[in-house]
PLY file of the C-alpha trace (Angstrom):
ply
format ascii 1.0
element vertex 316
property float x
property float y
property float z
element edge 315
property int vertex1
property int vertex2
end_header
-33.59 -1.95 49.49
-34.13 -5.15 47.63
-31.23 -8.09 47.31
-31.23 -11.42 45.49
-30.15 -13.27 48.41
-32.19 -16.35 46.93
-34.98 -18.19 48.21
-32.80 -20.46 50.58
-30.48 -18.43 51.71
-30.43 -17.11 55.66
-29.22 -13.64 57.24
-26.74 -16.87 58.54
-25.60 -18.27 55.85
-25.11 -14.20 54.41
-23.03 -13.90 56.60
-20.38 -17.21 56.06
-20.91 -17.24 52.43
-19.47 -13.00 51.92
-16.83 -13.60 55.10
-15.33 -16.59 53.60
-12.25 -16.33 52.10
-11.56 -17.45 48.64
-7.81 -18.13 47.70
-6.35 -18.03 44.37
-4.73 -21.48 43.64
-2.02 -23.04 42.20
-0.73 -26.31 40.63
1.97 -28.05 42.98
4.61 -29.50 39.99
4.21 -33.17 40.04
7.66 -33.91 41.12
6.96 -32.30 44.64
3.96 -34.42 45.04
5.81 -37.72 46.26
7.19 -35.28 48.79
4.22 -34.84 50.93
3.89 -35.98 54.25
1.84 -39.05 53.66
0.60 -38.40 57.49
-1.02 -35.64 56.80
-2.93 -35.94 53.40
-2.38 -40.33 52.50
-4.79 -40.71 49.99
-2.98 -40.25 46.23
-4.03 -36.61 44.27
-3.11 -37.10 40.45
-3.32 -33.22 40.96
-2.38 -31.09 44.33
-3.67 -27.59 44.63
-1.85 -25.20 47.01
-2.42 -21.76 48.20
0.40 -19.31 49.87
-0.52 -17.28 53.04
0.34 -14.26 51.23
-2.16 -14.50 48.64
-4.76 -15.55 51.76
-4.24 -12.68 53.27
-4.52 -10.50 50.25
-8.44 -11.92 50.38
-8.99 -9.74 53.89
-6.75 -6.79 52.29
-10.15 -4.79 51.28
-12.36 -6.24 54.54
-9.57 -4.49 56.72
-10.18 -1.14 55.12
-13.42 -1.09 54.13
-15.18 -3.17 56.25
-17.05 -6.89 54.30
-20.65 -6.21 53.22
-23.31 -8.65 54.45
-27.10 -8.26 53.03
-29.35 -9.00 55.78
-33.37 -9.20 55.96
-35.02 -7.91 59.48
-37.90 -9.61 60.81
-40.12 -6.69 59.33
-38.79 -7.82 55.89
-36.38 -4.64 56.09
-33.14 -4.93 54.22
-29.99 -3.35 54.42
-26.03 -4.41 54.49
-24.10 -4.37 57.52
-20.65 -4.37 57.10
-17.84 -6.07 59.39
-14.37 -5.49 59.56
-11.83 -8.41 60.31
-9.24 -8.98 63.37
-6.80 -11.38 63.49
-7.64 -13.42 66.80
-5.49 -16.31 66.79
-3.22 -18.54 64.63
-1.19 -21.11 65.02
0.95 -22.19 62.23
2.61 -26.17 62.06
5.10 -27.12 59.25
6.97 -30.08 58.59
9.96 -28.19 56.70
12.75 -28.04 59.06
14.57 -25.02 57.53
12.13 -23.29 59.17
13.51 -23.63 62.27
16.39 -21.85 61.55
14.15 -19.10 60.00
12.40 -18.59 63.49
15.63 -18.43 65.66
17.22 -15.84 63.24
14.06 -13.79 63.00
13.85 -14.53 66.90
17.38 -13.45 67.80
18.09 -9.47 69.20
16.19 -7.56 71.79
12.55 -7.24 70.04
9.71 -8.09 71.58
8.15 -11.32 70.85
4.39 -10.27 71.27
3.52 -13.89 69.64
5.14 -16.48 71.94
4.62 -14.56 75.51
0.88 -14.24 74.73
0.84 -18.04 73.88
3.06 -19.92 76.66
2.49 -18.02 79.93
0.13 -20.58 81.44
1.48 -23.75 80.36
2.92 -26.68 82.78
6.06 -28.76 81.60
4.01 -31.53 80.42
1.95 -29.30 78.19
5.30 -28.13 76.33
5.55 -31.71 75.16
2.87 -31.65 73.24
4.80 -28.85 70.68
7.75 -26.86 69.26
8.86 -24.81 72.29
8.40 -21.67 69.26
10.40 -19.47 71.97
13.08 -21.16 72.62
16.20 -22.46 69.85
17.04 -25.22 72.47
15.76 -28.23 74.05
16.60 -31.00 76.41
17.84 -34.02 75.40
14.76 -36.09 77.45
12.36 -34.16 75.61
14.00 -35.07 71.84
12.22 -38.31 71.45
8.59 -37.26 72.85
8.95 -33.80 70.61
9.87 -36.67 67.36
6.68 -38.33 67.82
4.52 -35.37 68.36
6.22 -33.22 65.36
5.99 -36.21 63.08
1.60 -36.18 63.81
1.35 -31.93 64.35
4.41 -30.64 62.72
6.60 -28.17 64.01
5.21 -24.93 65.36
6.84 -22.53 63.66
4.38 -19.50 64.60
1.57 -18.65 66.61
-0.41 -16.00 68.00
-3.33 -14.93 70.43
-4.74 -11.86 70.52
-5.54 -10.13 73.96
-6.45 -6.65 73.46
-9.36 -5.17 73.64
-11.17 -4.51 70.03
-10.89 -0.54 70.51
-6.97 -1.65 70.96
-7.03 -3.68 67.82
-5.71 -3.20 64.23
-7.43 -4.91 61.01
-6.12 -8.13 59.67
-4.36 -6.54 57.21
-2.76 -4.48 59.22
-1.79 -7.11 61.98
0.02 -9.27 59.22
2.17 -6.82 58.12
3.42 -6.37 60.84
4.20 -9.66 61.97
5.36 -10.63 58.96
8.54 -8.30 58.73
9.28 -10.73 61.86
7.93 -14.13 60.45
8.13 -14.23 56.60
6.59 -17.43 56.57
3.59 -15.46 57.34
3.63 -14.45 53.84
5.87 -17.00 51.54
4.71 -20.47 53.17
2.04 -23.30 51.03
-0.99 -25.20 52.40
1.07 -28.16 51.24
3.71 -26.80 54.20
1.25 -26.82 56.77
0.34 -29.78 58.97
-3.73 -30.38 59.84
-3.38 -28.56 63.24
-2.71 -25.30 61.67
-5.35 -23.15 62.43
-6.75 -19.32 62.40
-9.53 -17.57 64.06
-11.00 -14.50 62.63
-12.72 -11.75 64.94
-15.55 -9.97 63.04
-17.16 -6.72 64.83
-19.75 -4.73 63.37
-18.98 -1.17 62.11
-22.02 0.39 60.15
-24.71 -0.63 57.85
-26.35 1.22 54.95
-28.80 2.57 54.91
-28.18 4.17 58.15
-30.25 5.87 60.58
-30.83 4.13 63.67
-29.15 1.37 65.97
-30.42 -2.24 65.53
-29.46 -3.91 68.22
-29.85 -7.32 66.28
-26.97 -6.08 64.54
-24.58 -5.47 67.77
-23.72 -9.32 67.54
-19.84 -9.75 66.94
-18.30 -13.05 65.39
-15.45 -15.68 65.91
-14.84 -17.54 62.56
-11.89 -21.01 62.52
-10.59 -21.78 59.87
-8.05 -24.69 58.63
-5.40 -23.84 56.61
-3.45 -26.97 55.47
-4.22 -28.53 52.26
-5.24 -31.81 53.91
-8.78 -30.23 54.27
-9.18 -28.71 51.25
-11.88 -30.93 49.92
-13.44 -31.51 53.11
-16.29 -28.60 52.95
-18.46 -28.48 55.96
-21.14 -26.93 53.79
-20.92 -29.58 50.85
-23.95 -32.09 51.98
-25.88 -28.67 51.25
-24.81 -27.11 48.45
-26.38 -28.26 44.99
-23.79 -30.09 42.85
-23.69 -27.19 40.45
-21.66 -25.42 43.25
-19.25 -27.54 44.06
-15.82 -26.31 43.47
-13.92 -27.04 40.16
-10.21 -27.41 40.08
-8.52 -23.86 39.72
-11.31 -21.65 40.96
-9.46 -20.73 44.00
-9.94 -22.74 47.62
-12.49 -21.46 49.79
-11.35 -21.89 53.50
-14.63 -22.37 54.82
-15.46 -21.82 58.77
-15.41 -25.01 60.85
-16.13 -23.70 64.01
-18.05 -20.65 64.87
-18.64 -18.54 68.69
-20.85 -15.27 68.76
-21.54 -12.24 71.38
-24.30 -9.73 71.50
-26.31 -11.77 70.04
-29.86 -10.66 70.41
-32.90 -10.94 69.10
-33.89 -14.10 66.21
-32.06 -12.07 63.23
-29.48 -14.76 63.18
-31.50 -17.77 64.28
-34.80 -17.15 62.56
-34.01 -18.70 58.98
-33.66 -22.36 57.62
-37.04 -23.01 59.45
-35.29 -22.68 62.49
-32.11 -25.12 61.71
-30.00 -22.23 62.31
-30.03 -22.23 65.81
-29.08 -25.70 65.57
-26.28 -25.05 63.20
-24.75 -22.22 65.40
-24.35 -24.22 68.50
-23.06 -27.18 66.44
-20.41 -25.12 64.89
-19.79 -23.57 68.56
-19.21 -27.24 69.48
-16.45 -27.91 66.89
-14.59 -24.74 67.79
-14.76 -25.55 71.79
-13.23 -29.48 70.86
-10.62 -28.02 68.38
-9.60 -26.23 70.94
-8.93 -28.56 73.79
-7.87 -30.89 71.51
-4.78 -28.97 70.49
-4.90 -27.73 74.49
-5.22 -23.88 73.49
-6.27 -21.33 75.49
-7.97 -18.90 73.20
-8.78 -15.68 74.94
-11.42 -14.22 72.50
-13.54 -17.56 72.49
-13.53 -17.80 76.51
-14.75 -14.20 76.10
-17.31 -14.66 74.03
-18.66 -18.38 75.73
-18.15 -16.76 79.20
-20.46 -13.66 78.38
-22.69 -15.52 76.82
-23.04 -18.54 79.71
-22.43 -15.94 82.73
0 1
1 2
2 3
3 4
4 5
5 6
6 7
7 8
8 9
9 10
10 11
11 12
12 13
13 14
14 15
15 16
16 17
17 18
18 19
19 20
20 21
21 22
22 23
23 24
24 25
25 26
26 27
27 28
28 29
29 30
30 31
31 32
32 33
33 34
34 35
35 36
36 37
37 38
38 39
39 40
40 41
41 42
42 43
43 44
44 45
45 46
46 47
47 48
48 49
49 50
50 51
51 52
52 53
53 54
54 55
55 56
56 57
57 58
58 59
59 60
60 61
61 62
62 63
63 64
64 65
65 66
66 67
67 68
68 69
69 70
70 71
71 72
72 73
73 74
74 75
75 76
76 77
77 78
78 79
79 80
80 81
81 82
82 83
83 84
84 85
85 86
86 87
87 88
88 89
89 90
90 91
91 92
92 93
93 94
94 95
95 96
96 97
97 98
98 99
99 100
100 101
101 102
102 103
103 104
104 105
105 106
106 107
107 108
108 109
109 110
110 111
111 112
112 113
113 114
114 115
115 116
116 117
117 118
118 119
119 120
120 121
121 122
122 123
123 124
124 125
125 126
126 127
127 128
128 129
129 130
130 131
131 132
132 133
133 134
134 135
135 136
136 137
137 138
138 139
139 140
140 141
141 142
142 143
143 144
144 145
145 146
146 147
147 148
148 149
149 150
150 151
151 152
152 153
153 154
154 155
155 156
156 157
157 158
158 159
159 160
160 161
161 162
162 163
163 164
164 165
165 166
166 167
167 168
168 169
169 170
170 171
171 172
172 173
173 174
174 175
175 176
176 177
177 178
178 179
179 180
180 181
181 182
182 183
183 184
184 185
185 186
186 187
187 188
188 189
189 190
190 191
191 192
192 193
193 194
194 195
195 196
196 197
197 198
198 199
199 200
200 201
201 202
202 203
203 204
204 205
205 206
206 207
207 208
208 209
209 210
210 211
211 212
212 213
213 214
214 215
215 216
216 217
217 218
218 219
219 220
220 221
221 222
222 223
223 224
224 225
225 226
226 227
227 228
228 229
229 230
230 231
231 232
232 233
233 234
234 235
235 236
236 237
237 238
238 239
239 240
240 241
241 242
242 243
243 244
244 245
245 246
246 247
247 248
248 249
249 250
250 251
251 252
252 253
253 254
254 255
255 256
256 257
257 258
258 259
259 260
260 261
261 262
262 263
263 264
264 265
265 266
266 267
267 268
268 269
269 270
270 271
271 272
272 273
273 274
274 275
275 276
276 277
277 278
278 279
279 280
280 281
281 282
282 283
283 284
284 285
285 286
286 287
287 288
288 289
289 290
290 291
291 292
292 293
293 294
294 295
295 296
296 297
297 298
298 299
299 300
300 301
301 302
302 303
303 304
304 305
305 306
306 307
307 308
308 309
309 310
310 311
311 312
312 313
313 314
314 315
């Protein structure tokens, strides 16, 4: 099999360019753009473009069922696609819109089982519940008030989060995951990038299912991957990939937002399928991205199960 991949393009790059979401985007009406929270995005837009989760989601919708084809070249100049289906590993979502507080005690309230916040806040000490919107709990004491201000007013207000802890045979697509924490947390599908505050945040597990043509197991092809991704509008022009791209692909106003990967962790990885290209700048690129995952996360103070995983296999 024969693909155009292009002359510059690595089994690498493949990968991030077809498992990088592209959002259809909207116009945010000009009288909402004095609104913003100057904190978060300060510099003046004569135009704001906005994506909801809903329609972010709806990008994964066809990778949950069918798996996201990525043409890759072997070392023997082989090609085939392998195709990877996505799991939601972690999220965490901030806001700044204070109705939705009520939104997550009423769809918090009753006797369900609230998956999201025990996986999140088992380990935490009280000083590390300063740092955010206690998202389990409607109250909070009055000491805390002024430290919680000052925080909210830089992160926003947590209105959701969630860390996966299963294994992956234990796992349900994307897709399917939202769903069903959405009938819980509509926000999951009706809230804007303009609602979301910098530290709002997603990682994407990706594990390998089958590629075509088939035939025999290439073990290069075992590797499994950990994508981050922002989701607030304040980075939406911030592409890590821009100082490479030719002009004639930068993005033009109305062609959807791509949410490229900031921060990157990989297991099973064997062999130089994914290191061997960009004469070799790969490697470097992988452990760079690796780097910006690991200092997102302690930055924020997050424990993300899947990512100590994948590190821990990999360093142990």
């Amino acid at each position: 099999m024969i693909f155009d991949k292009g002359s510059t393009q690595s089994n690498l790059d493949c990968f991030l360019h077809c498992t990088t979401p592209t959002v259809k985007s909207q116009f945010l009406p000009k009288s909402e753009i004095r609104n913003l929270n100057r904190l978060w995005r300060p510099w003046e837009r004569e135009k704001v473009e906005y994506f909801t989760l809903g329609d972010l989601w709806n990008c994964y919708d066809e990778w949950s069922a069918y798996g996201a084809g990525v043409p890759i070249v072997l070392n023997n100049r082989e090609t085939l696609v392998q195709y990877y289906v996505p799991y939601l590993s972690a999220i965490q979502i901030f806001s700044s819109n204070s109705s939705l507080n009520g939104l997550r005690e009423e769809t918090e309230s009753g006797d369900g089982e609230r998956e999201s916040c025990s996986d999140s806040f088992s380990d935490e000490s009280e000083s590390d519940k300063l740092w955010r919107w206690d998202g389990c709990s409607s109250e909070d004491g009055g000491s805390e008030q002024e430290s919680l201000w000052q925080v909210n007013n830089r992160l926003g207000y947590l209105y959701f989060q969630y860390f996966e802890r299963s294994t992956p045979y234990g796992r349900v697509p994307l897709m399917d995951k939202i769903n069903g924490l959405s009938r819980r947390y509509p926000g999951l599908m009706s809230l804007r990038s303009v609602d979301l505050s910098p530290a709002s945040w997603m990682a994407v597990a990706w594990y390998p299912i089958y590629h075509i043509p088939m035939g025999r197991t290439i073990k290069d092809l075992s590797t499994c991957f950990l994508t981050y991704h922002t989701m607030s509008y304040s980075f939406q022009d911030m592409d890590p990939e821009d100082d490479i791209e030719s002009p004639e692909r930068k993005r033009k106003d109305g062609e959807g937002i791509s949410l490229s990967p900031f921060g990157l962790a990989t297991y099973k990885m064997q062999g130089n399928v994914w290191v061997s290209g960009n004469c070799g700048r790969d490697q470097e690129r992988l452990l760079s991205l690796l780097s910006v995952a690991d200092s997102w996360l302690k930055q924020l103070r997050v424990q993300h199960h899947d990512f100590n995983y994948f590190t821990g296999i990999r360093r142990g």
